[in-house]
Structure formats: structure tokens, C-alpha cells
mmCIF file of the C-alpha atoms, coordinates in Angstrom:
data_MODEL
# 
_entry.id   MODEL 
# 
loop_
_atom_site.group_PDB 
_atom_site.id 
_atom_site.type_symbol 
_atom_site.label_atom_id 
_atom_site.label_alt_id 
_atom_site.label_comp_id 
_atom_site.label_asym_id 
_atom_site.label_entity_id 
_atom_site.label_seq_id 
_atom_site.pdbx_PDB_ins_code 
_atom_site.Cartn_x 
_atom_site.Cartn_y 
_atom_site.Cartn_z 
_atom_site.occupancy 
_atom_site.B_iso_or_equiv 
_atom_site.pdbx_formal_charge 
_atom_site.auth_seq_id 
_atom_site.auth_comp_id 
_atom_site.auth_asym_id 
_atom_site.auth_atom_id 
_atom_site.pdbx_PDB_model_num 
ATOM 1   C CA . UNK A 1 1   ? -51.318 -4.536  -3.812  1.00 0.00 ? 1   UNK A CA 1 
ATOM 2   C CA . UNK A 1 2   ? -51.434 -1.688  -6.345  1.00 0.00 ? 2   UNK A CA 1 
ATOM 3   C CA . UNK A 1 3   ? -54.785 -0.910  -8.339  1.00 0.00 ? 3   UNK A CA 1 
ATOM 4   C CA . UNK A 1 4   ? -52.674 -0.346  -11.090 1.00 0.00 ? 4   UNK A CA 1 
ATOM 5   C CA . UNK A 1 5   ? -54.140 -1.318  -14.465 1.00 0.00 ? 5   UNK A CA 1 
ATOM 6   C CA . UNK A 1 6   ? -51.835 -4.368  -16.409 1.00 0.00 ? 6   UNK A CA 1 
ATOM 7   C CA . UNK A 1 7   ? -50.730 -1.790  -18.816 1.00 0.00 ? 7   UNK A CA 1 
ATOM 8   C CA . UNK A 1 8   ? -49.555 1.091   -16.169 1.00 0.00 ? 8   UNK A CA 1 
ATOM 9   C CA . UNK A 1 9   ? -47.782 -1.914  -14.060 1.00 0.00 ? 9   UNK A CA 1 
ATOM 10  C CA . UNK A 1 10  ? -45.961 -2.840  -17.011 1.00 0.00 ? 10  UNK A CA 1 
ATOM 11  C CA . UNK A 1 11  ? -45.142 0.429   -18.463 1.00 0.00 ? 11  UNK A CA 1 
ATOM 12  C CA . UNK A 1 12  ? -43.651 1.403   -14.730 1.00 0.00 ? 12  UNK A CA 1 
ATOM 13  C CA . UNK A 1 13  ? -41.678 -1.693  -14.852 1.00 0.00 ? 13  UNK A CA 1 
ATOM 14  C CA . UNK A 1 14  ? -39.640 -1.140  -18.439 1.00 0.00 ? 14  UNK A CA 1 
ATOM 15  C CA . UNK A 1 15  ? -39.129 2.239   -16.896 1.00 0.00 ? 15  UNK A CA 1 
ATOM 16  C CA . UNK A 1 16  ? -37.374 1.243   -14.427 1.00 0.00 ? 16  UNK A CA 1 
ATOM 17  C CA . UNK A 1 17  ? -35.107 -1.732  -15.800 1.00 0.00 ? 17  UNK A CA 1 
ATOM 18  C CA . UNK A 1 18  ? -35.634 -0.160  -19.421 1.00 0.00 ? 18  UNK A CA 1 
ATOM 19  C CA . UNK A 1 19  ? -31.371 0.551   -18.625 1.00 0.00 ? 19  UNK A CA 1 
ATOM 20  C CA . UNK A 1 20  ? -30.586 -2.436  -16.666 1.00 0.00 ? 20  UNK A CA 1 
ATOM 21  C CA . UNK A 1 21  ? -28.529 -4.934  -17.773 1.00 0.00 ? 21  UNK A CA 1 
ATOM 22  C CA . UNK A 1 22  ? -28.063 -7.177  -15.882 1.00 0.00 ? 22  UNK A CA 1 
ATOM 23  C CA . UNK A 1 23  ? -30.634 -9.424  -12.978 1.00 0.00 ? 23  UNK A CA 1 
ATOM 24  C CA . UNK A 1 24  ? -30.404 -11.858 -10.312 1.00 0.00 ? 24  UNK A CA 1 
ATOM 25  C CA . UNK A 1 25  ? -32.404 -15.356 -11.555 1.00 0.00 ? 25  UNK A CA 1 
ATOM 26  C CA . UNK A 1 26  ? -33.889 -17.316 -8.710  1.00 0.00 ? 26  UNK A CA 1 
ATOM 27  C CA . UNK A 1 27  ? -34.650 -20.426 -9.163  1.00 0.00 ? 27  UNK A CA 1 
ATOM 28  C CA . UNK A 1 28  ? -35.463 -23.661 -6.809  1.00 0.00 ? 28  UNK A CA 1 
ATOM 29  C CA . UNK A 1 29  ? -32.739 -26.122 -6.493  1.00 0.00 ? 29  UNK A CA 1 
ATOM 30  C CA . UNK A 1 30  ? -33.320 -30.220 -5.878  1.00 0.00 ? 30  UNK A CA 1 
ATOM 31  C CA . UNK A 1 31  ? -32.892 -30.003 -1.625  1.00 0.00 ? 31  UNK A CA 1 
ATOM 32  C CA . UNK A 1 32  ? -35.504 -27.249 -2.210  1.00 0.00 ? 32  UNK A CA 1 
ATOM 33  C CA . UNK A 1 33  ? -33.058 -24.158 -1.766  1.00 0.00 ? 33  UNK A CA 1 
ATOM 34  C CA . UNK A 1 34  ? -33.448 -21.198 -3.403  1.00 0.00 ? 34  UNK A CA 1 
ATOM 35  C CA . UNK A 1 35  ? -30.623 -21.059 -5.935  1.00 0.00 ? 35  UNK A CA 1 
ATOM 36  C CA . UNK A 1 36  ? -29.490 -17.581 -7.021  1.00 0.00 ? 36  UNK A CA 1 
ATOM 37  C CA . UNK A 1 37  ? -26.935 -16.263 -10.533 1.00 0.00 ? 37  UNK A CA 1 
ATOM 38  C CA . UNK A 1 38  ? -26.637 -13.310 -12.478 1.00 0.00 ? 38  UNK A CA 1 
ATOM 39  C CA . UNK A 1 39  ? -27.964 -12.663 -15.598 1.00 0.00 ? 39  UNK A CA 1 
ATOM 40  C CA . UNK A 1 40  ? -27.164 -10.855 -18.443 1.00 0.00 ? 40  UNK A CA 1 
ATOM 41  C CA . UNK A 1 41  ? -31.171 -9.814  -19.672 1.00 0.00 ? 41  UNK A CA 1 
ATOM 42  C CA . UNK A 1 42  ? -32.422 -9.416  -23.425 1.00 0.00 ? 42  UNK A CA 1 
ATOM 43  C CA . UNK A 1 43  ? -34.118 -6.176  -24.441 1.00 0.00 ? 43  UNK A CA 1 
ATOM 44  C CA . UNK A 1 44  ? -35.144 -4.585  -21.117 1.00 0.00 ? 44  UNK A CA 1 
ATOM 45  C CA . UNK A 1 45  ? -36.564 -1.699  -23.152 1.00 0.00 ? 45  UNK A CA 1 
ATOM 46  C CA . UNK A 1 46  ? -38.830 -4.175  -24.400 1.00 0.00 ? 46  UNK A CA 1 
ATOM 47  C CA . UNK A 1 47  ? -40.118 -5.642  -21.366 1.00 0.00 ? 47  UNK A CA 1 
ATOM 48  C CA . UNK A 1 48  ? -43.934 -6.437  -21.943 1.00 0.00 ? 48  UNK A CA 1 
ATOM 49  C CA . UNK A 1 49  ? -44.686 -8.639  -18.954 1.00 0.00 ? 49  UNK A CA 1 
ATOM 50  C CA . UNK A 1 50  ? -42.329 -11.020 -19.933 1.00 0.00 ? 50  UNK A CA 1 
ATOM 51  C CA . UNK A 1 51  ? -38.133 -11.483 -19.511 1.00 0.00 ? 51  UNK A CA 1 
ATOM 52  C CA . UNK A 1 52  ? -35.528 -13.088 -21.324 1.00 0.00 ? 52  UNK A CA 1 
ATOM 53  C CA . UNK A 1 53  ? -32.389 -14.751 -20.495 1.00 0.00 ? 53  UNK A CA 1 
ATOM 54  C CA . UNK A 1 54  ? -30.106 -16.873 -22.491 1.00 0.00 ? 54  UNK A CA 1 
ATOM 55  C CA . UNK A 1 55  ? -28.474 -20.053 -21.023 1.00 0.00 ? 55  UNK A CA 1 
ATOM 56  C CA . UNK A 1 56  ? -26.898 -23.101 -21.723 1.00 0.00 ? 56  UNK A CA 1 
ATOM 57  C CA . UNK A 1 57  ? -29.302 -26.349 -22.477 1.00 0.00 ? 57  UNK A CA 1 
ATOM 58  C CA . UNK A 1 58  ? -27.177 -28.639 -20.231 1.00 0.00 ? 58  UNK A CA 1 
ATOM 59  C CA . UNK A 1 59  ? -27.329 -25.489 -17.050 1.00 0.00 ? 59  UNK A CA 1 
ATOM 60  C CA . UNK A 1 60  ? -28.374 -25.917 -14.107 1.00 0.00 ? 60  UNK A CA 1 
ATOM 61  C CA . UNK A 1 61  ? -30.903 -23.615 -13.894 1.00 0.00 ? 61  UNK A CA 1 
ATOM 62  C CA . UNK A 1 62  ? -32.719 -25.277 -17.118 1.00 0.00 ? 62  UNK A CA 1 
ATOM 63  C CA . UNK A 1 63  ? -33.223 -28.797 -15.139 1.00 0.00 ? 63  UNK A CA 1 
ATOM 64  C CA . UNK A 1 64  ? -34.218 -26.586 -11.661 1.00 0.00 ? 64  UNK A CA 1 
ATOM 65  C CA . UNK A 1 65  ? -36.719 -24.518 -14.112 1.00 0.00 ? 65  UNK A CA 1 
ATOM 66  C CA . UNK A 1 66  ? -38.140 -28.151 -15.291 1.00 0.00 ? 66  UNK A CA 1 
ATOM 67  C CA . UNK A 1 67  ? -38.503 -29.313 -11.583 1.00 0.00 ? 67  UNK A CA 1 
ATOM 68  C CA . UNK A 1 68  ? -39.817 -26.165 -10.567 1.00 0.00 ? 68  UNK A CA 1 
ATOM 69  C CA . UNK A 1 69  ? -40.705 -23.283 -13.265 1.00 0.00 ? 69  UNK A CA 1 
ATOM 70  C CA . UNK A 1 70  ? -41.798 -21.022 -10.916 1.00 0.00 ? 70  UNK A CA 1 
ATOM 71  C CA . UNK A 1 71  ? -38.880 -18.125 -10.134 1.00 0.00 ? 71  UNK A CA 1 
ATOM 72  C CA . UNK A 1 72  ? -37.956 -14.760 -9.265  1.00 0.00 ? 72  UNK A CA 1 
ATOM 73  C CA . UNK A 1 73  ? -35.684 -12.068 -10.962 1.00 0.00 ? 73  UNK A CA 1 
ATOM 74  C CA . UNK A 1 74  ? -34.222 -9.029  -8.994  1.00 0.00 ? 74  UNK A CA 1 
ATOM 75  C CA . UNK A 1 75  ? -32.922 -6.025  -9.979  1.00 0.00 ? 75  UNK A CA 1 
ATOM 76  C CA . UNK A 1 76  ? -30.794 -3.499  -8.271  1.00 0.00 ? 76  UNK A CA 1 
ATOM 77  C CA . UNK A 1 77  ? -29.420 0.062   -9.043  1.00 0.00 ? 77  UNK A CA 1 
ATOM 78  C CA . UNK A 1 78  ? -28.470 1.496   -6.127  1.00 0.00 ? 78  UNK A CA 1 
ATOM 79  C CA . UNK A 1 79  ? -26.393 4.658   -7.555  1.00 0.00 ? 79  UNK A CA 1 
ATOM 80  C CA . UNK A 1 80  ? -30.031 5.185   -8.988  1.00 0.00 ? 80  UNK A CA 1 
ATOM 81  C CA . UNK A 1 81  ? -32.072 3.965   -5.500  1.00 0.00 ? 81  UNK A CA 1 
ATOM 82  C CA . UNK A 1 82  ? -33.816 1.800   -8.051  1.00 0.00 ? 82  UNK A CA 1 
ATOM 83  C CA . UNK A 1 83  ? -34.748 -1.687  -6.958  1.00 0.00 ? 83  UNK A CA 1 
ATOM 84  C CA . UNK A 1 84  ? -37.387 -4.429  -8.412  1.00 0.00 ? 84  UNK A CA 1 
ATOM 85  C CA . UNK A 1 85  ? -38.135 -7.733  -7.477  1.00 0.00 ? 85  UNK A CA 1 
ATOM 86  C CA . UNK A 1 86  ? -40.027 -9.877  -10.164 1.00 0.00 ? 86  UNK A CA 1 
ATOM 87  C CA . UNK A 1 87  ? -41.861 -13.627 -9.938  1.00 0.00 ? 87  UNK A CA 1 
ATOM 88  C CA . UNK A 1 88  ? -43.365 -15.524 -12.571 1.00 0.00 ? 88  UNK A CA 1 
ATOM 89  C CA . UNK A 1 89  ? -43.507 -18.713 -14.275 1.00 0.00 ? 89  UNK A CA 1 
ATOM 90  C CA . UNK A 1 90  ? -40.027 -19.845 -16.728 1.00 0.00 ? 90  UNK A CA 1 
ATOM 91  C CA . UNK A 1 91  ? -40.004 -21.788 -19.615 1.00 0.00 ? 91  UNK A CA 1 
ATOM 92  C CA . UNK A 1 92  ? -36.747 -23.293 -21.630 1.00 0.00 ? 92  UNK A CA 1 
ATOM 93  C CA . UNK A 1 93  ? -37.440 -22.698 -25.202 1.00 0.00 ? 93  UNK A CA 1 
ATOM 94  C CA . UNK A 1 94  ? -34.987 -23.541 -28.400 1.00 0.00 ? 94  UNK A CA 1 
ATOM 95  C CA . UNK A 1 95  ? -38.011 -21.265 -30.946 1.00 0.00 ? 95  UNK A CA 1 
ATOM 96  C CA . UNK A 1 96  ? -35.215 -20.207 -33.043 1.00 0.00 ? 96  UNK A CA 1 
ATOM 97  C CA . UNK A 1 97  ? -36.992 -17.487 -34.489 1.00 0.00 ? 97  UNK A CA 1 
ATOM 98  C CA . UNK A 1 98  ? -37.616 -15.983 -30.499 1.00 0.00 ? 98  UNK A CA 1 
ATOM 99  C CA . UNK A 1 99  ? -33.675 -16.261 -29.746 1.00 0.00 ? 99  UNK A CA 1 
ATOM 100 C CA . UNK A 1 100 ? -32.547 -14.592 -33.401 1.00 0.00 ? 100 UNK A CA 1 
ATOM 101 C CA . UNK A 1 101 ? -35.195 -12.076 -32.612 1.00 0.00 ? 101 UNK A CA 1 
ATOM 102 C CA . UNK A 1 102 ? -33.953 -11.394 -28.412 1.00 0.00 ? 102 UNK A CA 1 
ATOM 103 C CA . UNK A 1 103 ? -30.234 -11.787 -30.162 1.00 0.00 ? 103 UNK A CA 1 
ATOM 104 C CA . UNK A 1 104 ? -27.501 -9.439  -29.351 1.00 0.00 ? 104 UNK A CA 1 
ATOM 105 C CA . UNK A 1 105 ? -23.525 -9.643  -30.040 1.00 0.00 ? 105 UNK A CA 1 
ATOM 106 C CA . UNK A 1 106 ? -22.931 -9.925  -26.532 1.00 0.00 ? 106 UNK A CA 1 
ATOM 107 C CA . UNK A 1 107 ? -24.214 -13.140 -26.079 1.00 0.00 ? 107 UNK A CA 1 
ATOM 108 C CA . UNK A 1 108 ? -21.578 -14.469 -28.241 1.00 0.00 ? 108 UNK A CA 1 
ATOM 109 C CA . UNK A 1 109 ? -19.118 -14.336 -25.443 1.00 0.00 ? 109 UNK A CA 1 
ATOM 110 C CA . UNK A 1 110 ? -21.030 -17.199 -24.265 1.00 0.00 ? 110 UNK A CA 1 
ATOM 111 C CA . UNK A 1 111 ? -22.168 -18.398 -27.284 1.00 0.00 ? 111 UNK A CA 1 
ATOM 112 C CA . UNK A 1 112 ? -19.757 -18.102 -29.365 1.00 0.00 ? 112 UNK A CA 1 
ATOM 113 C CA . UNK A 1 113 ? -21.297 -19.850 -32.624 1.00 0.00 ? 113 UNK A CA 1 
ATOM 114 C CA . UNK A 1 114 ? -23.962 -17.543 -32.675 1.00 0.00 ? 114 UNK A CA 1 
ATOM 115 C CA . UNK A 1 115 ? -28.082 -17.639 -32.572 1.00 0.00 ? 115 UNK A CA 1 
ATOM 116 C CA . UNK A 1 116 ? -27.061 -20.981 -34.256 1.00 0.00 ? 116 UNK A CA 1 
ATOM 117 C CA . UNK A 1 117 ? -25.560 -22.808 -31.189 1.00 0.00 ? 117 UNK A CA 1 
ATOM 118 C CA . UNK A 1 118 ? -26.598 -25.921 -30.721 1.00 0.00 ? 118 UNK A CA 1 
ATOM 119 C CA . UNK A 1 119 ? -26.372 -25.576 -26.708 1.00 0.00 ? 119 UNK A CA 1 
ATOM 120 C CA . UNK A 1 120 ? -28.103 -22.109 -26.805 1.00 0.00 ? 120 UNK A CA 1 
ATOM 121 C CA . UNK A 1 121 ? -31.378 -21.835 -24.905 1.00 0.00 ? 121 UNK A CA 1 
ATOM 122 C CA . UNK A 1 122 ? -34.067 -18.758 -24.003 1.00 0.00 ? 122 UNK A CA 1 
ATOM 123 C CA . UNK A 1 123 ? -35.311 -18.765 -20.791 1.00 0.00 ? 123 UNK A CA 1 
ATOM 124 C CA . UNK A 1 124 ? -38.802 -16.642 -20.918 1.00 0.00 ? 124 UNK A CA 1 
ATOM 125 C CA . UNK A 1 125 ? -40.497 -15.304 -17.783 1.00 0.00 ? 125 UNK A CA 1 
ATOM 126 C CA . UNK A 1 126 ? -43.705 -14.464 -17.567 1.00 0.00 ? 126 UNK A CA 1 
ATOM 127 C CA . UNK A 1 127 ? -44.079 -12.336 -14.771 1.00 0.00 ? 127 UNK A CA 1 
ATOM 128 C CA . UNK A 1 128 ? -46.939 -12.208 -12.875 1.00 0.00 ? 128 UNK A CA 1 
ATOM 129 C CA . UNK A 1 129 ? -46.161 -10.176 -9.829  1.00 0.00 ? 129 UNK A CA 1 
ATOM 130 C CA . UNK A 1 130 ? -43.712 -7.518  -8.829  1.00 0.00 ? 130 UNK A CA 1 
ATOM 131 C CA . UNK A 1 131 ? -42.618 -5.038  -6.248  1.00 0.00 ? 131 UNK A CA 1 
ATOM 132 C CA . UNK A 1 132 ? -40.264 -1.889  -6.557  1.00 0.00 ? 132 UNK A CA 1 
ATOM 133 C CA . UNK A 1 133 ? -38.505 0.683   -5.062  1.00 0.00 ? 133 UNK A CA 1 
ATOM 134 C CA . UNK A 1 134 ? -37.940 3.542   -6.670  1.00 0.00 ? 134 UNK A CA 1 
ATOM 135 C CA . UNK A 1 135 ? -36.827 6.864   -4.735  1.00 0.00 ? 135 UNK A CA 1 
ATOM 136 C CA . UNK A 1 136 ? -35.530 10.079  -6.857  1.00 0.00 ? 136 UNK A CA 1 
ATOM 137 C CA . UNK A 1 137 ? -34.086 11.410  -4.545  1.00 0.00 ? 137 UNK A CA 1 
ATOM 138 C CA . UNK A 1 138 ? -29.975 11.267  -4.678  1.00 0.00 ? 138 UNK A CA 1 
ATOM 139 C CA . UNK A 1 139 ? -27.657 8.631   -2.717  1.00 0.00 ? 139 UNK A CA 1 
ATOM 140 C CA . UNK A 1 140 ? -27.193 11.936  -0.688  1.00 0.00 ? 140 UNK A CA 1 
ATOM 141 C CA . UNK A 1 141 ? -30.581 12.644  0.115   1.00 0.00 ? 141 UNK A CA 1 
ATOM 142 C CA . UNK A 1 142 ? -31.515 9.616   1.068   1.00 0.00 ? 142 UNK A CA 1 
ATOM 143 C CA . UNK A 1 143 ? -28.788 8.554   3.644   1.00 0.00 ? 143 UNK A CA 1 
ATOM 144 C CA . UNK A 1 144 ? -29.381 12.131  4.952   1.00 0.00 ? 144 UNK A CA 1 
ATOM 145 C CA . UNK A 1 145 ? -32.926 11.125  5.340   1.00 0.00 ? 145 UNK A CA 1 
ATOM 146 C CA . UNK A 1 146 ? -32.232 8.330   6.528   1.00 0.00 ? 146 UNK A CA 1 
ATOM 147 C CA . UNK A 1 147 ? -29.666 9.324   9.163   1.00 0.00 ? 147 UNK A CA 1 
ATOM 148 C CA . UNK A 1 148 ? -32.477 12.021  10.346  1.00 0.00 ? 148 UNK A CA 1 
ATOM 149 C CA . UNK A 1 149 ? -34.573 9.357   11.036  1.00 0.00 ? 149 UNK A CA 1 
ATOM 150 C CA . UNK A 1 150 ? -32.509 8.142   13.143  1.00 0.00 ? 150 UNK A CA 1 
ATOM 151 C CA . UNK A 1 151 ? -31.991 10.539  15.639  1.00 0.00 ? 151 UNK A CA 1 
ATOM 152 C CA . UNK A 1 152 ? -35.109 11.808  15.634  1.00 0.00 ? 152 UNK A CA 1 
ATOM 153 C CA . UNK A 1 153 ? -36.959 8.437   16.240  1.00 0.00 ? 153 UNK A CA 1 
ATOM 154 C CA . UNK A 1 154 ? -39.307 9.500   13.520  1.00 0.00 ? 154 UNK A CA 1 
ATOM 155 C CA . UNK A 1 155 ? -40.181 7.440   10.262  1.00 0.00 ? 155 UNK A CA 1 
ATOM 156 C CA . UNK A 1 156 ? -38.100 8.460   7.252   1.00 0.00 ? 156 UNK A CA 1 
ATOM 157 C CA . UNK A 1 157 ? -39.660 10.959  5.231   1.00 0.00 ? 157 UNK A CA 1 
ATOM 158 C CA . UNK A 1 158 ? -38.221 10.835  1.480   1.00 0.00 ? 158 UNK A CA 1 
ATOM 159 C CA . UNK A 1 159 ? -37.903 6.909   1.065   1.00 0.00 ? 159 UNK A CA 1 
ATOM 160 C CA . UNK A 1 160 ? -39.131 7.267   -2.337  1.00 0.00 ? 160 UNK A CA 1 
ATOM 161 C CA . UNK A 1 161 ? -42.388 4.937   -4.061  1.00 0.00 ? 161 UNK A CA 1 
ATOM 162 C CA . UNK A 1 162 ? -42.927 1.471   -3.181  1.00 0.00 ? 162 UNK A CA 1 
ATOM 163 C CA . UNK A 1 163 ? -45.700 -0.428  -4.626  1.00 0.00 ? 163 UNK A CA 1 
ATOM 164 C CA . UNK A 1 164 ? -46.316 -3.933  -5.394  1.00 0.00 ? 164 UNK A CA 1 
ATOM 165 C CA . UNK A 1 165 ? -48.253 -4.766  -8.530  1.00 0.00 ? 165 UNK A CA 1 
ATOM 166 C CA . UNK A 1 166 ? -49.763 -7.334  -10.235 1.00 0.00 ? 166 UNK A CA 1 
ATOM 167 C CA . UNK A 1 167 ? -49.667 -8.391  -13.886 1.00 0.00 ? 167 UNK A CA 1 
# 
């Protein structure tokens, strides 16, 4: 685990999903199962140790997050070699004031009534531990790196940073 202070863990995260748009929610369903969707995320310029993801009330994932709160969101950019894997604890919260202020017009192809809808829920994670991948190479680089490894039998040399932090 990384001796990275709260803040620097955080501030690497939002760097890295600051232009994602998009995450895998895990959550646990009734056999037990992990139970996987994607999700459009709120303000991942904003992230401060905590995500947010609108849903339905009557969803799935709201009565496996009631069971079970605790969950994991992943995110993946590979054009980018960007990768991050986030677990934490959910809550399903109707704090108006929270979902005006995580609010953006293109919820309302779900929600089409608005911040107003009645169904409309905000799923809030609070994460508490992650791990990413982040390489700068190019997609070019790497495979070339990768494919060296290969033949040569040794370890790949530009695989980027990999750390796992806690929050």
C-alpha cells in the first residue's frame, strides 16, 4: 500500500478520472454474485473521496446496495493506458439539494422530469481504497514493450505506475 497522504491519493485519483465519463458499478447481488453495470458518473473533476451515480429508486442495484453497501467502481481508458479500480461503502440518498447540486442535462435522458423526478436517486460512494494503473507511455510503446518482453524472457520495462492507496 502507498504512503501516500489522503490528500495526494485523492488528488492522483481526480487526475486520472477527472475526464472519464463513464464507470463500471459493482455491487453484490442476493445468491452473493458480484453484479456488474455501467455508469454514467457525476462531476469526476470533482472527485473528493467520494462518487456519484444517479439511478432509479425501484433499480436493482439500490435494493443490492441495501443488502450489501459495500461496492466497487472501475474505470478504464485504454487509448490513454489509464485504469482505476475503486471500493467503498454506497448509500441511496433522495437529499434533493445533493442531486440538483451533482445535476447535469444528461441525466434527463433517463430522467426525463428533471432533478424533480420522483424515481430519481444518488448513489454516493465513499471510497476508501483504490488501485491504478497509469502508464504514459503510448498504445505503441507499450505493446512494443510488451512484445520485447516477450522474447526476451525479461520483465517489461515501461509498464507505467501502479500503486494502491488508501483513503
Amino acid at each position: 500500500m502507498s504512503d501516500m497522504s489522503r490528500s495526494e491519493a485523492v488528488s492522483k485519483l481526480a487526475d486520472i478520472i477527472s475526464d472519464h465519463r463513464f464507470a463500471m458499478l459493482t455491487t453484490i447481488d442476493t445468491d452473493g454474485a458480484p453484479w456488474n453495470r455501467p455508469m454514467g458518473l457525476q462531476d469526476p473533476g470533482e472527485f473528493d473521496g467520494t462518487l456519484y451515480l444517479f439511478t432509479g429508486k425501484d433499480s436493482e442495484k439500490v435494493a443490492h446496495i441495501e443488502r450489501n453497501p459495500k461496492v466497487s467502481v472501475a474505470f478504464s481508458k485504454p487509448d490513454d493506458q489509464e485504469y482505476v479500480t475503486m471500493t467503498g461503502t454506497a448509500r441511496v440518498t433522495h437529499d434533493m439539494a445533493k442531486i440538483k447540486e451533482h445535476w447535469s442535462p444528461s441525466v434527463r435522458a433517463w430522467f426525463p422530469d428533471g432533478p424533480d423526478d420522483e424515481n430519481l436517486r444518488l448513489i454516493e460512494v465513499d471510497v476508501d481504497r483504490a488501485e491504478y494503473w497509469d502508464s504514459p507511455a503510448s498504445v505503441v510503446a507499450h505493446v512494443y514493450s510488451l512484445a520485447k518482453a516477450m522474447i526476451t524472457g525479461e520483465p517489461a520495462d515501461d509498464v507505467g505506475e501502479n500503486e494502491k492507496v488508501s483513503l
